[in-house]
TIKE-176176 format. One record per residue: y, z, x of N, C-alpha, C in turn; residue in one letter. Coordinates in pm, whole numbers, plus 50000, padded with zeros to 5 digits. Example, Ala and Ser with C-alpha at 12.3 -4.5 7.8 and 13.67 -1.06 7.14 Angstrom:
! residues 2
494315078051319495505078051230496705078051320a;497755070851285498945071451367500035078751290s;
This chain:
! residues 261
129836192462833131216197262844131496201162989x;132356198463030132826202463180132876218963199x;132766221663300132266235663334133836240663318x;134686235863370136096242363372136926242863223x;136066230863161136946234663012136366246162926x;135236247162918134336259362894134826273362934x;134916269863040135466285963091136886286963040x;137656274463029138996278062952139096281462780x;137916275162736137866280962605137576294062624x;136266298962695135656313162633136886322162694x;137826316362788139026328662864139976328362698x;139806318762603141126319862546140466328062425x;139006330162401138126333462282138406348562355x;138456356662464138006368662561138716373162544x;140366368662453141686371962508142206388162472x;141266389362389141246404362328140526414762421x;139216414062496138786417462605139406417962730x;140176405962762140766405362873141706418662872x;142466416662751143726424162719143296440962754x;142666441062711141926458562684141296457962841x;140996450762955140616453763065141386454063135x;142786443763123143766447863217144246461763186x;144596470163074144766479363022144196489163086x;142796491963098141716497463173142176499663309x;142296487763384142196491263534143216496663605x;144126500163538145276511863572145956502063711x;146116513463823147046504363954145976494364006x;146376492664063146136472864152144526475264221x;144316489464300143576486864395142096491764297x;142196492164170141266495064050140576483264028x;141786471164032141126456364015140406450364147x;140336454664289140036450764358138526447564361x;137636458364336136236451564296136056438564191x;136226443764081136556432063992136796421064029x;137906416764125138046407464168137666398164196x;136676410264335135916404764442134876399664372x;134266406664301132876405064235133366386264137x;134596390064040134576373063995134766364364079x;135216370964184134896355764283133926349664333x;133456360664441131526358864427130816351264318x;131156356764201130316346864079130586333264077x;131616333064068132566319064038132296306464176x;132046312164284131796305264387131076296064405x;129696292964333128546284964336129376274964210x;129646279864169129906268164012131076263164091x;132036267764168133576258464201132996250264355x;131856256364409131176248864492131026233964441x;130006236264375129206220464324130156213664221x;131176219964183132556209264153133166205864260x;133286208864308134046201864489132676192164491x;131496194964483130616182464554130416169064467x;130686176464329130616167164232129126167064171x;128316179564190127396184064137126716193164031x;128016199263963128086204763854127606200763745x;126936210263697126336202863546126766206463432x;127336197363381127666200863221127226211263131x;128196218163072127846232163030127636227762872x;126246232462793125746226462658126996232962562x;127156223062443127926233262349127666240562242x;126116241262283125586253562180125606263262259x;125356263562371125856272862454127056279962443x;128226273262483129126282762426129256285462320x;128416278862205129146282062049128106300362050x;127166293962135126266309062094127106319962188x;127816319862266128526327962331129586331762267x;130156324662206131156325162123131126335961968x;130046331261911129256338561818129156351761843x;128696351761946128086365361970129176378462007x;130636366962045131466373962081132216383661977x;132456371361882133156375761735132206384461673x;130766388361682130516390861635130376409861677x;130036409661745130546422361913132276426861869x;133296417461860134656423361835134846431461708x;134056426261635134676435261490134426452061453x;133016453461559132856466461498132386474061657x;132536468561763132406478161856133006482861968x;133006493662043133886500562107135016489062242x;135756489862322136426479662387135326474862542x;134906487662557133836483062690132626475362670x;131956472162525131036463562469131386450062475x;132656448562438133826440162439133466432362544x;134386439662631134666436262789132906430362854x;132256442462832130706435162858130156424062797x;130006417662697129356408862627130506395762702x;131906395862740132906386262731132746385162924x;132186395662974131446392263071130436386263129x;129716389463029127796384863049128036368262990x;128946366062888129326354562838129656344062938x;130796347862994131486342863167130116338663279x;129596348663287128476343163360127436336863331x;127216335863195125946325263161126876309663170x;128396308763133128806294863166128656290863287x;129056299463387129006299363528127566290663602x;126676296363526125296298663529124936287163553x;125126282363380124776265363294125506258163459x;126706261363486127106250263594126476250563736x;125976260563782125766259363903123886260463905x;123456262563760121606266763778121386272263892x;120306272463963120046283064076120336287264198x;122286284764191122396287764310123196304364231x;122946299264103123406317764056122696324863983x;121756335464017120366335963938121466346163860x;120916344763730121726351263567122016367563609x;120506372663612120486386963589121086394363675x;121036390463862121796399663885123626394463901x;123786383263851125076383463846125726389063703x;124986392863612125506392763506125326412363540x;124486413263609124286430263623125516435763732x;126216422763870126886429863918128086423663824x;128426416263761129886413863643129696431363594x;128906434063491128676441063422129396458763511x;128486459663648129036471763732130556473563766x;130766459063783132426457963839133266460863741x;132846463763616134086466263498134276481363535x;135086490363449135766502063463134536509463384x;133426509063404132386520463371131746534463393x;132896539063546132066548563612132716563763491x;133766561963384134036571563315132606570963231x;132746559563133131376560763082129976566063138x;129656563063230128736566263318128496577663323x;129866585863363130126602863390129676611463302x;130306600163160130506609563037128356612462995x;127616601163002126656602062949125786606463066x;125866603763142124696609863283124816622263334x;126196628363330126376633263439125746643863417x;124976653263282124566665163275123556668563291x;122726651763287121376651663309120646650063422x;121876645163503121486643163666121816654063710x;122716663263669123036675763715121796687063716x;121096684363588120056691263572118506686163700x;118626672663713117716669263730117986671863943x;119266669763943119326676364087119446689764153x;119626696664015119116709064046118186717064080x;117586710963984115766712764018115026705664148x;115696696064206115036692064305115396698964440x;116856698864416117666713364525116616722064567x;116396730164467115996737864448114456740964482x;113636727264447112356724464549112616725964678x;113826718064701113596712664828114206726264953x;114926734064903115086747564939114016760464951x;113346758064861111646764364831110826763464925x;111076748964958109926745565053110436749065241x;111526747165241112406757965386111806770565341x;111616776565268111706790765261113056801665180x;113676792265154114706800165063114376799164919x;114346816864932114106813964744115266812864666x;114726803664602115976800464517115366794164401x;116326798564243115756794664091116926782764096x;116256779863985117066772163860117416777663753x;118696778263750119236784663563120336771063483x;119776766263451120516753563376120796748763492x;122326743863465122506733863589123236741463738x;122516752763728122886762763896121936765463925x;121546770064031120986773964139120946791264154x;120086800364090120456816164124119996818864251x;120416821364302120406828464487121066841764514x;120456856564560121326865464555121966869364467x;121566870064354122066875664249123586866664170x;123566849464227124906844264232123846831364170x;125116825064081125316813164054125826803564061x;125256793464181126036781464215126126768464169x;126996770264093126766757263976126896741264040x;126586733463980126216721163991127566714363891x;128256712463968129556705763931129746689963855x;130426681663807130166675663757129806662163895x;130946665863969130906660964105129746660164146x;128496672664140127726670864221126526664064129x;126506655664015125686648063979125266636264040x;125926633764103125866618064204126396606064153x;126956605664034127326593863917127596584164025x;129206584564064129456576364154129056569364281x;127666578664324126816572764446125636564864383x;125416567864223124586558764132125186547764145x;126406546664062127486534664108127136527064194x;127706532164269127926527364403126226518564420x;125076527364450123926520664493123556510464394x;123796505364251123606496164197124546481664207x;125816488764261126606481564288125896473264394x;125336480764514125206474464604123746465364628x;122796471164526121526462364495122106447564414x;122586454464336122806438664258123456429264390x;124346431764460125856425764539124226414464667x;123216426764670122046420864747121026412464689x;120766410264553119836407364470120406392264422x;121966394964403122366376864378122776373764539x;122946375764610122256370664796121276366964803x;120376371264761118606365964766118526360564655x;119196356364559118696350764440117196359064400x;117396372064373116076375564341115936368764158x;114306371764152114566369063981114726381463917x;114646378763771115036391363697113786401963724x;112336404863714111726411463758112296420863854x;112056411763947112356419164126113886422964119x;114706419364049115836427264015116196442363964x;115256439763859114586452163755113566464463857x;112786457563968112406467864004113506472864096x;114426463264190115576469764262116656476764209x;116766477564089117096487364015117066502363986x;115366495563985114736513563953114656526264103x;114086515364168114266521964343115666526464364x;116826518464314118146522764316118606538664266x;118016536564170118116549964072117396559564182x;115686554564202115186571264234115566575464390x;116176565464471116666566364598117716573064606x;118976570864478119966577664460120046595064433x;119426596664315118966609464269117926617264379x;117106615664477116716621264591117866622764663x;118396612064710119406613564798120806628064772x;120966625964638122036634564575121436651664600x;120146650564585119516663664579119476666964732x;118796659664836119266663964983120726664565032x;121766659664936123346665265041123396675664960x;122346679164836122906695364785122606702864894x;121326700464912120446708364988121316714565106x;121376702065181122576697165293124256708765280x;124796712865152125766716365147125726730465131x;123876734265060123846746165016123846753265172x;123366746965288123316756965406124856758865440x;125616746365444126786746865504127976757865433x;127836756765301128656769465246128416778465204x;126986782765271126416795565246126546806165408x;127016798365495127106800165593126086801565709x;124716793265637123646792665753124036783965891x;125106772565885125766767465963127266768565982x;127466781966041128276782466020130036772566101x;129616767366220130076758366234130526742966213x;130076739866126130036729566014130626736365883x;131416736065822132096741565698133506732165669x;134056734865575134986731065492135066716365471x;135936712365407136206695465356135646689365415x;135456688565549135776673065646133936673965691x;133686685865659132046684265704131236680165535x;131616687165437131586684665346131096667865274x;132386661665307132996648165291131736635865377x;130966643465538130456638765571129486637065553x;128866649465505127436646865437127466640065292x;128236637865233128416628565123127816612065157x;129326610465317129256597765354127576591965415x;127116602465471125886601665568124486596465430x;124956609065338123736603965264124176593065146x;124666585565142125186573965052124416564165212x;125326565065277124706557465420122676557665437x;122096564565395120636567165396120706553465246x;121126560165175120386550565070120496535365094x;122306532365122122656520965152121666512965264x;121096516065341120136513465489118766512965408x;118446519865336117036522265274117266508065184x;118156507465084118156495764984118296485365060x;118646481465138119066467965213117726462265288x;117116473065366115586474165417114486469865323x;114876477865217113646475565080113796462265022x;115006457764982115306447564860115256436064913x;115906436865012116716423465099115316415365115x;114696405265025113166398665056113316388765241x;111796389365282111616383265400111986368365374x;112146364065512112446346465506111616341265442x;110746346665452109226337465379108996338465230x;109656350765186109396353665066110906343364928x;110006341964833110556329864750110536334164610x;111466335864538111396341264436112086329664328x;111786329964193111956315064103113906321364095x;
């Protein structure tokens, strides 16, 4: 089956997904990742149709995509939806272009680019809160400031500085998976070496989140006191997202030499 009629069936099978994602992405500049990201995907497969190298997409293939879709619509929530009618999109993509689009991390950055970071918030955020508390809190120990842990604050001086939902890192999680995967289908890594750039993603992130606490606990405690309010604030955010981003790109990004299936 031609790669372009395929993708016009599963867009007209999605139409319920589609519907519920435009819904989702609220004003314009919401869809802008999204975008970017289906284009990126789409690129290798509209490539090798310009060359006339495209390969026919099987039609058990889509029937099993298809299947799986109807079967996903009847009883589960709209972002399962949207995901499966995604991961679907990119295995056609896939069938057409074979390895100039390795599956997993395109189907992992489809998957990031949808409207997930609420979900994300809703289920992580209390546990990373906890879990960067406690590292704060090492990592303050070991300067010499004593400082506890009481749930998700910090006791210092007889005060409790709570750990906001903000300060879980969700969105710098985001963000750093966003940006492994965006590197992982660049290198065509395989699914393995994907899976481990993943995990480094995670524990690079969650360190990182725990040093701009660290980072913020001096600044609005007034150990620096020339550095304070929003705009210094805002920077140590930017600086340590910037550490991870430099660290993942260093780590993941494989050597010329290195060759992955």
């Amino acid at each position: 089956m031609h790669p372009g009629i395929a993708v016009a069936l599963a867009a007209l099978a999605f139409w319920d997904a589609v519907r519920l994602l435009a819904g989702r992405l609220g004003d314009g500049m919401a869809a802008v990742p999204l975008a970017a990201v289906l284009a990126a995907l789409a690129w290798p497969a509209l490539r090798r149709l310009r060359r006339g190298t495209a390969v026919p997409v099987s039609p058990k293939l889509l029937c099993a995509i298809l299947a799986a879709y109807l079967l996903v619509a009847l009883a589960t929530p709209p972002l399962v939806r949207m995901a499966v009618a995604v991961a679907g999109l990119v295995l056609i993509l896939r069938a057409a272009a074979r390895d100039d689009l390795p599956a997993a991390p395109a189907i992992g950055l489809g998957l990031l680019a949808l409207p997930v970071l609420p979900s994300l918030e809703f289920f992580l955020a209390y546990p990373l809160r906890l879990v960067s508390a406690t590292l704060t809190a090492g990592l303050l120990r070991m300067n010499g400031i004593n400082v506890g842990v009481d749930g998700v604050a910090l006791a210092w001086n007889g005060e409790r500085l709570l750990f906001d939902a903000a300060c879980a890192g969700v969105k710098m999680l985001w963000a750093a998976l966003l940006l492994v995967s965006a590197i992982a289908l660049a290198a065509r890594l395989a699914p393995l070496h994907y899976a481990r750039a993943l995990m480094l993603a995670v524990a690079l992130t969650i360190f990182a989140n725990a040093l701009r606490a660290a980072s913020l606990f001096y600044l609005e405690n007034g150990f620096v006191p020339r550095l304070s309010g929003m705009v210094a604030h805002e920077a140590v955010g930017i600086a340590a997202f910037a550490m991870v981003a430099a660290a993942l790109a260093a780590m993941v990004m494989p050597s010329k030499k290195a060759r992955f299936a």
